[in-house]
N, C-alpha and C positions, 0 to 999 in steps of 0.2 A: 924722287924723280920729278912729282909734281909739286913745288910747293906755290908757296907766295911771294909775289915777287914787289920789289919796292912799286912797279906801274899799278899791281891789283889795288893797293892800297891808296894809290893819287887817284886812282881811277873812286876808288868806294867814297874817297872824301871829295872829288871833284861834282861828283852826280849827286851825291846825298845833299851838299851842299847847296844844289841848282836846283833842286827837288822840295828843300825847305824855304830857299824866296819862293820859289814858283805859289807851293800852298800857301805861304804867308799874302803874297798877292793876291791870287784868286779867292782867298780867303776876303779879304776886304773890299775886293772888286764884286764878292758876291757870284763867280764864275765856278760852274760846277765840271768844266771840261778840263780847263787849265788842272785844277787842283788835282783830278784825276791824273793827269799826267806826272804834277809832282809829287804826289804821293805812289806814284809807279817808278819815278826816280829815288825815290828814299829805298826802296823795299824789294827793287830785282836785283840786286848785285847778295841780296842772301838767297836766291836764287839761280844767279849766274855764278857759275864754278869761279872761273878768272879767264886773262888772257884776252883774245882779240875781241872776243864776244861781249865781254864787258865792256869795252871800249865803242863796238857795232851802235848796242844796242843804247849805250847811254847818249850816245850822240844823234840815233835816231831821233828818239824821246825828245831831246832839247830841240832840236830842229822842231817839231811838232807845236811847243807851247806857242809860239804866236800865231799858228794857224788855228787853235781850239778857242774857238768864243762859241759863246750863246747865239 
């Protein structure tokens, strides 16, 4: 009834993917805000079951990284 569906999957590589420049950046930029945020983009979608929610909350997250500076 529930499975996975081809968007859970665009979804887990769309964010994971956004989530590994973000901490590669803030990595080098020396930004401890940022990388929290991309390291919370790698790491809630094995937290988030599927569906709209994974989509919510990845896009929340992304919108956030250029408002998180030091």
């Amino acid at each position: 009834m529930f499975g996975i569906t081809q968007w859970d999957i665009i979804g887990w590589v769309v964010f994971g993917s956004i989530g590994i420049i973000v901490c590669a950046w803030a990595k080098m930029k020396e930004l401890w805000q940022p990388w929290i945020l991309g390291f919370a983009l790698m790491v809630y979608p094995y937290f988030v079951g599927h569906g709209i929610w994974l989509w919510v909350i990845g896009i929340v997250l992304t919108l956030l990284v250029p408002f998180a500076r030091d």
